[in-house]
N, C-alpha and C positions, 0 to 999 in steps of 0.2 A: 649412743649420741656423742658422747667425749671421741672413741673413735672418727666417727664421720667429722668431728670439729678438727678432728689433731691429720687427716688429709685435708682439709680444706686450706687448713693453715698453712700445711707443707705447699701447697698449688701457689699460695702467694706470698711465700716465702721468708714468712717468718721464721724465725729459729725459733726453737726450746727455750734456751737458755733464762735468754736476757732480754726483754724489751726495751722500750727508752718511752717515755712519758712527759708531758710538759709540766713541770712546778717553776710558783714562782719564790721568791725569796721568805715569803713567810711561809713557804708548808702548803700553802694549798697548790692543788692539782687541776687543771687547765681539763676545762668539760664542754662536751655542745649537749642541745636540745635536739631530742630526734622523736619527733611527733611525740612529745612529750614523756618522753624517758630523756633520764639523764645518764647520757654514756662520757667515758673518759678516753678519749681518741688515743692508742699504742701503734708506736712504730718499728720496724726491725733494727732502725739507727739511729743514731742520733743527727748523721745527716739527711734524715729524710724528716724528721722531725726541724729540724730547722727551715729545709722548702716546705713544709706544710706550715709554718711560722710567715713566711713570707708573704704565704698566698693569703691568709686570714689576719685582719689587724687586730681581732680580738686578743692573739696571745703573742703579742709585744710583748709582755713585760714578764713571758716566760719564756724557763730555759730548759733544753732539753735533757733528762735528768737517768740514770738506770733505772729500770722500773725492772725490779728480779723477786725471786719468790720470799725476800725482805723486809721489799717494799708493799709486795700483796699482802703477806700477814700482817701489817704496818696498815693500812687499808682497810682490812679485815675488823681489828680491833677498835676502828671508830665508827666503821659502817655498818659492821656485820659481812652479811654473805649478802647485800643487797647489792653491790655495785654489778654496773653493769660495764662494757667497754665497746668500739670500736676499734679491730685491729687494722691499721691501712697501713693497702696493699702499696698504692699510689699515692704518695703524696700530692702530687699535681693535680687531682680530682678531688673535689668535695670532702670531705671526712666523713659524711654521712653515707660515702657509697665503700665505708668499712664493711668487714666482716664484725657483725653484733654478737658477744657473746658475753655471757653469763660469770658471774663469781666461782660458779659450780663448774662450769666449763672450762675454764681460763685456767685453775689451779693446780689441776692435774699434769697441764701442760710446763707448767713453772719448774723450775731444777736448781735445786740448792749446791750452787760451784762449793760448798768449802764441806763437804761431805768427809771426804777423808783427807787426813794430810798426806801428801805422795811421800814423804820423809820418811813414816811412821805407820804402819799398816796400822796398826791398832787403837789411833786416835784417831777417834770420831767426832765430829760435833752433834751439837745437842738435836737435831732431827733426826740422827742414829739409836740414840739412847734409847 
């Protein structure tokens, strides 16, 4: 399943890496209703998240923010593994016509950039240990 999610992802071309996510100044995280599930709309940039800002006047008053495997365990620890997302492809279209995926699907895909230091082979951080 993660498989077939981690090609689906690559076809609309998200990275690995790094997502970008809409928060607003207090912490919370910019969400839509999709037939009654609550997903949290991810983009591959930040300028795609600012045209998907454009298109919808609900998230004025958010800004587009890194959303990386920091922010998901960040996430994680107030929600659980319940969250759900929409990844879009297009900004320009709907946010509902995202690819929907799962807390379980999502995290696998997630990459923790500060893994090793290039300086120092032998220093790790703490998701090495």
């Amino acid at each position: 399943m993660v498989q077939r999610q981690a090609r689906r992802l690559s076809v609309t071309g998200a990275g690995m890496k790094s997502f970008y996510a809409m928060r607003r100044a207090n912490g919370d995280w910019f969400a839509v209703d999709d037939n009654g599930h609550v997903r949290m709309p991810i983009f591959k940039s930040s300028s795609d998240a600012i045209i998907a800002r454009s298109r919808d006047n609900g998230m004025e008053c958010f800004r587009p923010v890194a959303f990386d495997a920091c922010a998901l365990e960040q996430l994680r620890k107030t929600d659980g593994n319940t969250a759900s997302f929409l990844i879009v492809a297009d900004p320009s279209r709907n946010l509902k016509h995202g690819l929907r995926a799962t807390f379980t699907e999502l995290a696998p895909l997630m990459v923790d950039l500060q893994r090793v230091d290039p300086k120092n082979e032998n220093s790790y951080s703490k998701t090495n240990r």
